[in-house]
C-alpha positions in Angstrom: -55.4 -0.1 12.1 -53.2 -1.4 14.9 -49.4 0.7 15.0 -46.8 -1.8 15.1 -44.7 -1.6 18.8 -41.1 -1.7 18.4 -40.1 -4.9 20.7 -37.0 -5.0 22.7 -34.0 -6.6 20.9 -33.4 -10.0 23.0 -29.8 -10.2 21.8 -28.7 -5.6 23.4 -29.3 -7.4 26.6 -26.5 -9.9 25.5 -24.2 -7.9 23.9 -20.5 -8.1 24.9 -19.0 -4.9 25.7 -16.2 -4.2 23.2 -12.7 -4.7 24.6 -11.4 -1.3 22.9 -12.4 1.7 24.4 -12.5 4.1 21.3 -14.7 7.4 23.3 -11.5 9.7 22.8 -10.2 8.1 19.6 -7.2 8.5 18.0 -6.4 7.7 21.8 -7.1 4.0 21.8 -8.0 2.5 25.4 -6.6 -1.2 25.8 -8.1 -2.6 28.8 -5.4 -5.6 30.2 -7.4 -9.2 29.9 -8.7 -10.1 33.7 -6.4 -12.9 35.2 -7.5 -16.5 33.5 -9.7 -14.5 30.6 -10.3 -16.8 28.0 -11.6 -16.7 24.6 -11.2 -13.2 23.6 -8.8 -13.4 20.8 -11.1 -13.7 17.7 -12.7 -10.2 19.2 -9.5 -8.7 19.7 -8.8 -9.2 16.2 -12.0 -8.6 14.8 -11.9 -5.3 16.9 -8.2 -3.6 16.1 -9.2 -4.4 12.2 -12.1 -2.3 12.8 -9.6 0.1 14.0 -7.0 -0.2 11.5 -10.2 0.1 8.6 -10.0 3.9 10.3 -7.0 4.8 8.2 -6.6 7.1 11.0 -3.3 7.6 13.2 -3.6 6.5 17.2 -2.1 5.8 20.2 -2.8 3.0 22.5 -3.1 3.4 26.0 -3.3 0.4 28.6 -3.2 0.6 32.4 -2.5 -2.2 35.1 -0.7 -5.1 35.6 -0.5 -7.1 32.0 -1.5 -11.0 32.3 1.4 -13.3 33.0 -0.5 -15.9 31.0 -2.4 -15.9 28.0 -4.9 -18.9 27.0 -2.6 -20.6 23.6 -5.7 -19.9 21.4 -6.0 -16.0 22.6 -2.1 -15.7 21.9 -2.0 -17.6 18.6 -5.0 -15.6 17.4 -3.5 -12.1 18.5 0.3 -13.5 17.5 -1.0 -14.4 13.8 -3.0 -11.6 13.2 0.1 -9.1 14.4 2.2 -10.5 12.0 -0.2 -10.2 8.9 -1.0 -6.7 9.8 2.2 -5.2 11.0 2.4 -3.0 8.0 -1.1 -1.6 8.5 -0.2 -1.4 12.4 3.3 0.5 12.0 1.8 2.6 9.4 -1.2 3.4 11.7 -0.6 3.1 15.4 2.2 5.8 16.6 2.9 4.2 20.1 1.7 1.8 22.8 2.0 3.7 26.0 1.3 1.1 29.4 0.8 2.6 33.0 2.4 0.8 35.9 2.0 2.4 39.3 3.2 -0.3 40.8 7.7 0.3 41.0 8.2 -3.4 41.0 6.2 -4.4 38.1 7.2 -1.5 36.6 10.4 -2.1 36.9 10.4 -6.1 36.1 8.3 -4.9 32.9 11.5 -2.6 31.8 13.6 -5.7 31.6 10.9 -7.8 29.9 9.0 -5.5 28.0 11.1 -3.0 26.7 13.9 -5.0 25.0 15.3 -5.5 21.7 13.8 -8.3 21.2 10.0 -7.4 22.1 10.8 -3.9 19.8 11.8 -6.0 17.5 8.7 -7.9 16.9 6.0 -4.8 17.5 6.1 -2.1 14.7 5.7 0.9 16.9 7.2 2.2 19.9 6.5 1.0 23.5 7.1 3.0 26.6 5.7 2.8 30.4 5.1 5.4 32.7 4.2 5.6 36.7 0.9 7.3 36.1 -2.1 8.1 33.8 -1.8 11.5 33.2 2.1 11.1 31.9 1.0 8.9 29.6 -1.8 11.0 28.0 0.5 14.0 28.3 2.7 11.8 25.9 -0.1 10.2 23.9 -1.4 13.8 23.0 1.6 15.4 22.3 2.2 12.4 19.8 -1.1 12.3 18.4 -0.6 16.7 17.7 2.7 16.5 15.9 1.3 14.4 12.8 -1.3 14.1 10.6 -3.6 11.8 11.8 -5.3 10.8 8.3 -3.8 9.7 5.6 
């Protein structure tokens, strides 16, 4: 009798790293889109649904300079999908916390990013901070003064 051999999956060699870094979820990891990335927004959703499906409280954390452009369909897919699950989003996600060493970007970020208008259209709070390890101070201390299921 011959024992069957377990052959390699041709499609693990393939498979597309995620784009959220969960390893120390409820702290989310949001790596920034590389410059000119295209074609990432049906993931992106697909992904933070997967997230929100949780029911669990997080932060998210992303570091670096954000993209000046985004490809239309990437935009209208993550723009479309914010809107229909900003309920589940301001229910679920406690803050968006960005790192910008940079002072410059930083600081042309505080006049862009941190507005009335952008708060008005994200239902959490967003903040930015010079370095990592502010951040996750911030994150953490967040993520320890509520309940994180529901």
């Amino acid at each position: 009798m011959m024992s069957k051999i377990a052959m390699p999956d041709p499609d693990a060699a393939r498979a597309v790293p995620p784009l959220f870094d969960l390893g120390a979820f409820p702290l989310v990891r949001l790596p920034m889109p590389e410059p000119g990335a295209t074609g990432y927004g049906e993931r992106w959703v697909a992904e933070f649904d997967m997230i929100l499906a949780r029911e669990t409280r997080f932060v998210m954390l992303s570091i670096g300079p954000m993209p000046e452009r985004e490809a239309h369909d990437d935009r209208k897919a993550r723009t479309l999908w914010l809107k229909r699950r900003r309920g589940d989003l301001g229910r679920l996600c406690l803050a968006h916390l960005h790192v910008e060493p940079d002072p410059l970007r930083r600081a042309a970020m505080q006049a862009t990013v941190l507005t009335a208008k952008m708060a008005a259209a994200f239902p959490y709070p967003l903040a930015l901070f010079a370095d990592e390890d502010s951040a996750l101070e911030r994150a953490w201390t967040l993520l320890r003064a509520v309940p994180l299921t529901l």
